[in-house]
N, C-alpha and C positions, 0 to 999 in steps of 0.2 A: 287427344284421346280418340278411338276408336271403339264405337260401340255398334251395335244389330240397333236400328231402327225400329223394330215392331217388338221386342221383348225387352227392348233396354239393358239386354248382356253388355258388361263390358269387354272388350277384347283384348285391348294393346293399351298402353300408356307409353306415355313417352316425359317424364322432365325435364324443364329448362335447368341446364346445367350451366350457363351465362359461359363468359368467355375464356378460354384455356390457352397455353403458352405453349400446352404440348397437346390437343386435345387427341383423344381416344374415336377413332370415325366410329363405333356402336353406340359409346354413349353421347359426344357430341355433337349433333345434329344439326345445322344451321343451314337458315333458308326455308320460306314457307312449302316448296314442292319437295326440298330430300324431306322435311318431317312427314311428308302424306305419301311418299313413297319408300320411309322405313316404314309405317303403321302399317302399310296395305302390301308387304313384302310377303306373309306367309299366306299372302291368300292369290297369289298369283295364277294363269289361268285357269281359276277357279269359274269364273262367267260372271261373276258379281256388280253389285254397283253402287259407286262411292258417289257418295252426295257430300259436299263442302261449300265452307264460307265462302266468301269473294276474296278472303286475307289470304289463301293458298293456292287460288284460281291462275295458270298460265295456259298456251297455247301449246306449250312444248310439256307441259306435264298431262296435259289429256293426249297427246298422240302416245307419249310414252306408256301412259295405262292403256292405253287401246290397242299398243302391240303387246300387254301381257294379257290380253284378254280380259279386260276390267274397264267397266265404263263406267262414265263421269259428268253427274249432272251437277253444276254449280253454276252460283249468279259471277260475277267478273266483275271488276275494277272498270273505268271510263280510262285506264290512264295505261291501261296494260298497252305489252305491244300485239302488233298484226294484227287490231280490231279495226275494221271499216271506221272511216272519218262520219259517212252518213248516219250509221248506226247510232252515233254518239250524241247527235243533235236532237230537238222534238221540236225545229222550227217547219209549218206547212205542216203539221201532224195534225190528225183527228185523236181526242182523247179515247184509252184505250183500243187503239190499232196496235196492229202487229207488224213488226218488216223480218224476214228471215233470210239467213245466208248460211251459204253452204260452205266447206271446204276442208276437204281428204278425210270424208269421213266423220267430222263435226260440224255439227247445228247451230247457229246463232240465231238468240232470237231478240228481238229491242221492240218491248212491250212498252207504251208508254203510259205509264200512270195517271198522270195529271198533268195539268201544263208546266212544262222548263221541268221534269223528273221522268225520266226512264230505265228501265230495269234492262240491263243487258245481263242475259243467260249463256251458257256454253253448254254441251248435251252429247257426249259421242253412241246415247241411247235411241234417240231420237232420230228421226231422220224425215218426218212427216209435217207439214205447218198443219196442224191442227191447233183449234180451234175452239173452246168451251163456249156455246151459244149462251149456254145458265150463266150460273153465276152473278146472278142479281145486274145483266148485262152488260157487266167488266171486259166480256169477251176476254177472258185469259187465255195465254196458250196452254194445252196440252202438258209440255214440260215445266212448267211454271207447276201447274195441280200437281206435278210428281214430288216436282223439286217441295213445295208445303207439307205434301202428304210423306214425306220421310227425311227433313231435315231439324227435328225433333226430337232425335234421338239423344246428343249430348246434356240440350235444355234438359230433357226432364230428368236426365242423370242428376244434375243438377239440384233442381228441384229436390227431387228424393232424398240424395242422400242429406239437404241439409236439412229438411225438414227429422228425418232421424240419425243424429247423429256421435257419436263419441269424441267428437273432437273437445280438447279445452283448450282456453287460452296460453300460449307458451311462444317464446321468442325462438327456440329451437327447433333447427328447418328439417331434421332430422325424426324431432317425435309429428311435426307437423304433418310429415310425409308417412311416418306410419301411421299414425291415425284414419291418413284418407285412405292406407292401405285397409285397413281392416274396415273401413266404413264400405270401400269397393266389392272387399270381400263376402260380408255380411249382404251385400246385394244381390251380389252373383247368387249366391246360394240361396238366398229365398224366390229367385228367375229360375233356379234350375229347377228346384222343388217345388215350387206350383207350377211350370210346363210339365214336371214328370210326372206327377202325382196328384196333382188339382191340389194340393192340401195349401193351406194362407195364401190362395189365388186371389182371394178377394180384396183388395188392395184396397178400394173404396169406401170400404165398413171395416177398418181397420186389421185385414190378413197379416199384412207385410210388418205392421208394430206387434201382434200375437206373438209374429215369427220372430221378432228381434225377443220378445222379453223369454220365447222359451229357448233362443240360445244363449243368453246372456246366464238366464238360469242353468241352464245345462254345461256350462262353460264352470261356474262357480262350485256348483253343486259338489264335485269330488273333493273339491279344498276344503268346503264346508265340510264335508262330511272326517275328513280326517283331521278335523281341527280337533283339543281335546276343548271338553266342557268345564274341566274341574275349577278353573278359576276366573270365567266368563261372569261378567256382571248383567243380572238381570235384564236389560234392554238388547243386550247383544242374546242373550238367551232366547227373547223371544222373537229377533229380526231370523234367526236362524233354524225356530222351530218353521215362522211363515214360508220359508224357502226350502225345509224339507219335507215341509207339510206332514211332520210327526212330533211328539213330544221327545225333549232331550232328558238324559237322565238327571237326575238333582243333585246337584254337587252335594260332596261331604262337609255337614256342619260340624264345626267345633263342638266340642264335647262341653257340655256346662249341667250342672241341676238343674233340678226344678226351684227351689228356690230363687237363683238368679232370676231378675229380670230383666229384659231386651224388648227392642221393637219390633212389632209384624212385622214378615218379612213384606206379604201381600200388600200391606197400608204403606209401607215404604214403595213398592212399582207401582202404584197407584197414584203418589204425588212427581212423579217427572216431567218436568216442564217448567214454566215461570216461578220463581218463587219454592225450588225445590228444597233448596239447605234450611230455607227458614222454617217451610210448613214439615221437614224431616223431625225437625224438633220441636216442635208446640202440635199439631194435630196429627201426628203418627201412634199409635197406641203402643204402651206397651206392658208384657205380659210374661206370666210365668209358664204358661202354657207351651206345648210342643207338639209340632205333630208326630206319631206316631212314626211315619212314614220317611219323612225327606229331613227328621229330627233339630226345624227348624223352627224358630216361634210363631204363634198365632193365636190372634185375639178373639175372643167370642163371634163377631161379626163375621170372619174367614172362617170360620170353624165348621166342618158337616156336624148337626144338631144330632144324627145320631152314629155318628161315627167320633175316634177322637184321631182326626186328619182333617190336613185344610183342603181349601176348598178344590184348589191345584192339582194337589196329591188326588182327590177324591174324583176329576172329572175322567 
């Protein structure tokens, strides 16, 4: 995955397609440096800078971004080729030094951590040993601070999107994959629309969950709306009023006298939940009465006192 480091846009994807008999060179990729050099294909002398793990890190894939115009700051493997023998070791080292080397253009730096653990860097951005005195006296390098301050960008994709997300449990690689499709997409578009607009910028006091429930809303909303009402049962009646945030019209009751008696309709939506079939029939009232209005039954309790409509009809 390719993503902007400071707004968390995604750019590019790429999936593992595993191994082919005949494979397709667009969609079958293989090799840690062709994956990082289809991702970063459309952004070609652009001036830009790719920051990567150590798992895609070579010598010959930073010269080759550096003749498209695109530099590359990434930590490196001990085991890659053309890296100095010295560099690899931390024997005769003082903790946190630095040793730097140069070559056609790229920086190496072998920062040593602790004792027997050092961080070897590659940099075609760089080209200075500097030096961070701070740092709570770690002495870091310069490229090290860069490489922390924007290799962050997948993580929190990460992050985000599982923290809100649509996926469900399914063995099929297929919905699997679209789900993360539209979990990417739901991202992009609430990055686009709070850089455009400021609106659910606020991520931290919950912007970005506002953003998903009014497009999930807004997604639903036209199906709701031309769904018919006529034979919706009370509970879907009023999940549907909450989403359109209006009252739906009352479906058409059976035609009966007054004579007949039947149960509130209100004292029946009233018991839903545990214990519903049994309390339907021993404390559900029932009654000869009707409302005027939605010409459904109801009990003294529902009833507007001076009106003869329930309580429904009458808000």
């Amino acid at each position: 995955m390719l993503a902007d480091a400071r707004s968390r846009y995604m750019l590019r994807m790429l999936p593992c397609a595993g191994v082919a008999h005949d494979p397709d060179p667009d969609l079958h990729v293989t090799g840690a440096a062709n994956i990082v050099k289809h991702l970063v294909a459309p952004f070609k002398n652009s001036g830009r800078n790719v920051t990567a793990d150590r798992f895609y890190t070579t010598i010959a894939l930073c010269e080759e971004l550096l003749e498209q115009n695109l530099t590359y700051v990434c930590t490196v493997q001990a085991n890659r080729r053309d890296l100095p023998e010295e560099a690899k070791t931390t024997t005769g080292r003082e903790q946190y030094s630095t040793q730097f080397y140069w070559s056609d253009g790229i920086m190496m730096a072998s920062y040593n951590k602790k004792r027997g653990k050092n961080v070897l860097m590659l940099s075609t951005q760089h080209d200075q040993p500097l030096v961070d005195a701070g740092a709570a006296g770690k002495k870091k390098p310069e490229m090290m601070l860069y490489y922390n301050s924007t290799k962050g960008g997948i993580d929190t994709i990460d992050q985000m999107l599982d923290t809100y997300t649509c996926r469900v449990s399914t063995r099929r690689w297929p919905m699997a994959i679209f789900f993360f499709i539209l979990d990417v997409a739901a991202l992009n578009s609430w990055v686009v629309l709070s850089e455009a607009t400021g609106q659910f910028a606020d991520a931290r006091h919950g912007g970005r969950k506002a953003f998903l429930q009014e497009l999930g809303l807004s997604l639903i909303r036209p199906l709701v709306c031309s769904r018919p009402t006529d034979n919706m049962v009370m509970k879907t009646r009023l999940a549907v009023e909450v989403i359109l945030k209006e009252k739906t019209a009352p479906p058409a009751a059976p035609q009966r006298t007054e004579a007949q008696r039947a149960r509130c309709h209100l004292c029946t939506v009233n018991q839903h939940g545990n214990g519903y079939k049994k309390a339907r029939s021993n404390s559900v009232n029932k009654t000869k009465k009707m409302c005027a209005r939605c010409r459904r039954s109801m009990c003294g309790t529902h009833r507007v006192s001076h009106l003869v409509v329930c309580e429904r009809c009458a808000e």
